[in-house]
DSSP file (Angstrom, degrees, kcal/mol; ACC not computed):
  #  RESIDUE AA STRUCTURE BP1 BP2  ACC     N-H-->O    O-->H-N    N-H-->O    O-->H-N    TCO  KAPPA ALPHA  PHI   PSI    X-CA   Y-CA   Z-CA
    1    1 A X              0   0    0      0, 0.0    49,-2.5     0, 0.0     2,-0.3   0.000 360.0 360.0 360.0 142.2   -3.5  -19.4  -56.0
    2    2 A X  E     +aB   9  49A   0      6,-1.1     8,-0.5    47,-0.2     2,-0.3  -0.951 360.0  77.3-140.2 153.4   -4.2  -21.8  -58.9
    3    3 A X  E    S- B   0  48A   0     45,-1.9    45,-1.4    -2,-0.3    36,-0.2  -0.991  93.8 -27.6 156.8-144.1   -4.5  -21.3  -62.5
    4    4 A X  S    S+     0   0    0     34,-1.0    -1,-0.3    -2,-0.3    35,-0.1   0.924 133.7  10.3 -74.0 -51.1   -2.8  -20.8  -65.3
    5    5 A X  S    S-     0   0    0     33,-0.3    -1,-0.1    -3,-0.1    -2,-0.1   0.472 102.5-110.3 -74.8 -27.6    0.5  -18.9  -63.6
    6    6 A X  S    S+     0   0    0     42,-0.3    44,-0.2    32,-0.2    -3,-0.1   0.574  97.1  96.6  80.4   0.1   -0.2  -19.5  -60.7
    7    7 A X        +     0   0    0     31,-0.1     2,-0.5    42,-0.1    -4,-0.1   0.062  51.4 116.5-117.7  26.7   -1.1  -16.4  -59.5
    8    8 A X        -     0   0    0      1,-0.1     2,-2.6    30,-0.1    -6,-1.1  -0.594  59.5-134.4 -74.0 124.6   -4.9  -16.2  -59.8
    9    9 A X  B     +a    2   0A   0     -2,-0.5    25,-0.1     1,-0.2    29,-0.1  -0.278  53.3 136.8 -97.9  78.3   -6.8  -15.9  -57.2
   10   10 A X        +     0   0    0     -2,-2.6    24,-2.0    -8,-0.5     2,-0.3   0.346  18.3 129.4 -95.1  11.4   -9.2  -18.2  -57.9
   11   11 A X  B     +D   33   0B   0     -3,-0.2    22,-0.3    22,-0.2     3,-0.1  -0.668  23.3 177.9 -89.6 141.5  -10.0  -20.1  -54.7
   12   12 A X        -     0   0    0     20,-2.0     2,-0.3     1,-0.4    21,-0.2   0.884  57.9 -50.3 -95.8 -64.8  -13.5  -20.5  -53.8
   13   13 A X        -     0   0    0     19,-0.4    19,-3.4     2,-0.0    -1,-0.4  -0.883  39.9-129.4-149.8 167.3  -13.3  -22.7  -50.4
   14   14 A X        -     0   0    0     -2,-0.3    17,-0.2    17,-0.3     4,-0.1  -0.927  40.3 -92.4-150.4 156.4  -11.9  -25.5  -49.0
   15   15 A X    >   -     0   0    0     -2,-0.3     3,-1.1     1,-0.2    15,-0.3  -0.073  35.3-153.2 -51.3 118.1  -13.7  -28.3  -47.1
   16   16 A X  T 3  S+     0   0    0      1,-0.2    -1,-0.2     2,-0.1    13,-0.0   0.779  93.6  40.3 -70.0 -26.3  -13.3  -27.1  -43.4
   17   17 A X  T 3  S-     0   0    0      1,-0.1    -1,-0.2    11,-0.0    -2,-0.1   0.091 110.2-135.8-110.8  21.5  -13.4  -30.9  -41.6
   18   18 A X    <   -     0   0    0     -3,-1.1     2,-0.4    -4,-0.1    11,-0.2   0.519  10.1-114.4  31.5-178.4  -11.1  -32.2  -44.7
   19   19 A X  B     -E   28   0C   0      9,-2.8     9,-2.3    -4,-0.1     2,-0.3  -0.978  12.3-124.6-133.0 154.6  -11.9  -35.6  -46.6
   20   20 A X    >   +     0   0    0     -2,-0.4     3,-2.5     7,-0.3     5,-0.3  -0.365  47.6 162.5 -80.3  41.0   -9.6  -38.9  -46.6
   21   21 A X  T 3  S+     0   0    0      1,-0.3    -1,-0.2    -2,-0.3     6,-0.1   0.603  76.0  44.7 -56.0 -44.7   -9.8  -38.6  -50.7
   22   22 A X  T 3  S-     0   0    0      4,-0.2    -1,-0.3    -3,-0.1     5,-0.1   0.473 105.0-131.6 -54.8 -19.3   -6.7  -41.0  -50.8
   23   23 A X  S <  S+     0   0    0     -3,-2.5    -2,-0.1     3,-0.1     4,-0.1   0.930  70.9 126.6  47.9  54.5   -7.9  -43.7  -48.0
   24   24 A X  S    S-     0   0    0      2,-0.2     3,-0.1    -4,-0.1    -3,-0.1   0.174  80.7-115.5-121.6  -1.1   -5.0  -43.5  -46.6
   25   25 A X  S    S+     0   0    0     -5,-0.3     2,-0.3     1,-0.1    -5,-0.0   0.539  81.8 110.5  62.1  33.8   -6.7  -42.7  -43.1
   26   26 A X  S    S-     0   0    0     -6,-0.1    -2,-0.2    -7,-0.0    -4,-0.2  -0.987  75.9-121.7-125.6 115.8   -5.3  -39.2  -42.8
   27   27 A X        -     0   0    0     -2,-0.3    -7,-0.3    -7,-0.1     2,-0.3  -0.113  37.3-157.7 -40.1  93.6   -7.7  -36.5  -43.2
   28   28 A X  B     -E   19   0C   0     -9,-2.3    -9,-2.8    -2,-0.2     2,-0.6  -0.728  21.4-108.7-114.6 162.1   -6.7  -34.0  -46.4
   29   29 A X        -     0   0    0     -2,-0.3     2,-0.1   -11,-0.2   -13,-0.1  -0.430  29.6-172.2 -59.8 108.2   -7.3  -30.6  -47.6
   30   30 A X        -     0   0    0     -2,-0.6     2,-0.3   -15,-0.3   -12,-0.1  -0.662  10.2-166.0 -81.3 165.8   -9.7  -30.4  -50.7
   31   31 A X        -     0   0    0    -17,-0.2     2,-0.3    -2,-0.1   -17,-0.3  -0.894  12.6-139.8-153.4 162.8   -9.8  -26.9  -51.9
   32   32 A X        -     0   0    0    -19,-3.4   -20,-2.0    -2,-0.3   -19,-0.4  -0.905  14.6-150.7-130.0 145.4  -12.5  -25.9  -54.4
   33   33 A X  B     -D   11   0B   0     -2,-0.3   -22,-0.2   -22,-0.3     5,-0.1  -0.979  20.5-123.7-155.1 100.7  -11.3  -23.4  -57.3
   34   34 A X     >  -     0   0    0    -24,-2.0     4,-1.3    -2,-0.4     3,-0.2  -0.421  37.5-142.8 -57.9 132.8  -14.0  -20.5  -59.3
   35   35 A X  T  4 S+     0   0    0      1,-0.2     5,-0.3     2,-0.2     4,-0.3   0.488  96.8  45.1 -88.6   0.6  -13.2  -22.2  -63.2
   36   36 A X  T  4 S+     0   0    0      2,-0.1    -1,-0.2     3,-0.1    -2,-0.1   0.419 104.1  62.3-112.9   9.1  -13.2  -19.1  -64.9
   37   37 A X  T  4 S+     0   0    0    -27,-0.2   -28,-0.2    -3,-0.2    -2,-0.2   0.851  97.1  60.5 -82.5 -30.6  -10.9  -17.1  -62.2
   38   38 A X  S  < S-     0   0    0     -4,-1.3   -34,-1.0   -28,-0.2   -33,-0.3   0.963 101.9-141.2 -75.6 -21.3   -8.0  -19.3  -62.8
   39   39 A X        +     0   0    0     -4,-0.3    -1,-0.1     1,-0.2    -3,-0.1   0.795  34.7 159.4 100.2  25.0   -7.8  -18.3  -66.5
   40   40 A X        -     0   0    0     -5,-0.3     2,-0.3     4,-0.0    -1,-0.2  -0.332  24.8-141.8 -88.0-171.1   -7.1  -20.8  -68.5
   41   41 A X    >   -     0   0    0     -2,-0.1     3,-1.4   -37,-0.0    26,-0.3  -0.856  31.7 -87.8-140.5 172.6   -7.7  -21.2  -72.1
   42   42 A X  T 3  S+     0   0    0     -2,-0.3    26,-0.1     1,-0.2     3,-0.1  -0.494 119.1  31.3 -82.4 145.8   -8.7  -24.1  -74.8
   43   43 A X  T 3  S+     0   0    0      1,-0.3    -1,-0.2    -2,-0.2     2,-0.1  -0.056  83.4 122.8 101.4 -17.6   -5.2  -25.5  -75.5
   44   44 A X    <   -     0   0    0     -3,-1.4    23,-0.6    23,-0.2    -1,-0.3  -0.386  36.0-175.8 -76.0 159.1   -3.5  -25.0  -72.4
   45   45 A X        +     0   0    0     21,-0.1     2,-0.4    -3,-0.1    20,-0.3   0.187  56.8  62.4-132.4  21.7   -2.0  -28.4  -70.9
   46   46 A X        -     0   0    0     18,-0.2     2,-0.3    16,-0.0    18,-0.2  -0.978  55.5-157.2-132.4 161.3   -0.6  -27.4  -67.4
   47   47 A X        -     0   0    0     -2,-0.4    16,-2.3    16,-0.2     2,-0.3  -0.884   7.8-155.6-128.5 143.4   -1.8  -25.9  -63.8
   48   48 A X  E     -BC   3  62A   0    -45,-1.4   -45,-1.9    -2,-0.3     2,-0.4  -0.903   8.2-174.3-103.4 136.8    0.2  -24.2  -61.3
   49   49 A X  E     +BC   2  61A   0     12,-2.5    12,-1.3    -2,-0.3     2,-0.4  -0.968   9.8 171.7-115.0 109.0   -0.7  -24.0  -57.3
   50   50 A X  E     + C   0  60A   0    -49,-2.5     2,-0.3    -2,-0.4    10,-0.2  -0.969  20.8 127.2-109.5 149.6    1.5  -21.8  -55.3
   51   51 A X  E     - C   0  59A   0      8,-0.9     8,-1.2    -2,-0.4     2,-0.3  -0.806  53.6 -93.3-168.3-141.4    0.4  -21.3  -51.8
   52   52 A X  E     - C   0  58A   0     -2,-0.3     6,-0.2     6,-0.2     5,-0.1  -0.893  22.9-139.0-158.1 120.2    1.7  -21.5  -48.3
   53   53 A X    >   -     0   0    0      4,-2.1     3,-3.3    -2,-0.3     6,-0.0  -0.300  50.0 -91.2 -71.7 175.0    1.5  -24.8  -45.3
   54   54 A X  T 3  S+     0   0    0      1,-0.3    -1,-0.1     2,-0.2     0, 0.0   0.821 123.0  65.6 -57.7 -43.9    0.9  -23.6  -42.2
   55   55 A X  T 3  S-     0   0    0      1,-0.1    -1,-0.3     2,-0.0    -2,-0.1   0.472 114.7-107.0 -83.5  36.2    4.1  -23.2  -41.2
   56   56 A X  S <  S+     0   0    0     -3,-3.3    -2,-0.2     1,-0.3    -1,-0.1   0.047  70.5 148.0  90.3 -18.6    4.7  -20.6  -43.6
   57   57 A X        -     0   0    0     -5,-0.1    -4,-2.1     1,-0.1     2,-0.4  -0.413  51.0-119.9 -67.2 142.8    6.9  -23.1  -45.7
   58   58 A X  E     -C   52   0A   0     -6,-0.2     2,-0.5    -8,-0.0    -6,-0.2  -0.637  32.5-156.2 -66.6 117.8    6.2  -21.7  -49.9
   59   59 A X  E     -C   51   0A   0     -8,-1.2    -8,-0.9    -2,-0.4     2,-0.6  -0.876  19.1-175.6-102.6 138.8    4.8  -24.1  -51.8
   60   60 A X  E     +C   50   0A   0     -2,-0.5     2,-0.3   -10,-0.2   -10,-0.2  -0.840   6.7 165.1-127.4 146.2    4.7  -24.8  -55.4
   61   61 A X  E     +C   49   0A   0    -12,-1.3   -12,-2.5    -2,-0.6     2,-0.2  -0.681   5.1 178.6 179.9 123.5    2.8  -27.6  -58.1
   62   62 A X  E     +C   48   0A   0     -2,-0.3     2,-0.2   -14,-0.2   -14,-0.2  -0.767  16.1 156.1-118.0 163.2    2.4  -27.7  -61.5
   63   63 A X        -     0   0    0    -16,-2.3   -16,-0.2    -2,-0.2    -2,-0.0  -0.747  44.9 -67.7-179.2 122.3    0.6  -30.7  -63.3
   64   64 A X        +     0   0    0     -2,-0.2     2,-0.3   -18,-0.2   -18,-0.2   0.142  46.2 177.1 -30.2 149.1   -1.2  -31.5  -66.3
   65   65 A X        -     0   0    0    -20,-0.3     2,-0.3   -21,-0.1    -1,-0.0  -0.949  16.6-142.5-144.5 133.7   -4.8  -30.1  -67.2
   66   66 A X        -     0   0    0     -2,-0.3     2,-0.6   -21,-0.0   -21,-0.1  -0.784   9.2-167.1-118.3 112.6   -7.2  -30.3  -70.0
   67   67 A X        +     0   0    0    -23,-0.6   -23,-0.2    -2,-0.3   -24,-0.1  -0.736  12.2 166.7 -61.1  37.4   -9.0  -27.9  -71.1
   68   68 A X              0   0    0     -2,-0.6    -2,-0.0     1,-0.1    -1,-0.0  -0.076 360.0 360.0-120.5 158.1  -12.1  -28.3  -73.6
   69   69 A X              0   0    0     -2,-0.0    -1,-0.1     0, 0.0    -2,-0.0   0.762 360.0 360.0 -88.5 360.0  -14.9  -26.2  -74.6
């Protein structure tokens, strides 16, 4: 879930065969996100992800965003 709280369900996909986005020559998850599910608004300056690795472990990440009409 991404978005403003973090509890939106706003994921669209993510890339099934991953991408190396870092070129670090380990394959990572991209995830793709509908931009009006997560709910933000003009002003807001943070994102939450909560979600869950494969082994169940809870994950959490917040991080700046900007927002502009």
């Amino acid at each position: 879930m991404f978005g403003r709280t973090g509890n939106e369900h706003s994921l669209a996909f993510c890339n099934p065969n991953g991408d190396d986005v870092n070129r670090d020559g380990f394959l990572d998850l991209v995830c793709h996100f509908d931009t009006e599910a997560t709910g933000f608004q003009f002003g807001d300056t943070q994102g939450i992800l909560k979600g869950q690795a494969v082994d169940h472990t809870l994950i959490n990440g917040i991080d700046s965003v900007r927002i502009i009409k």
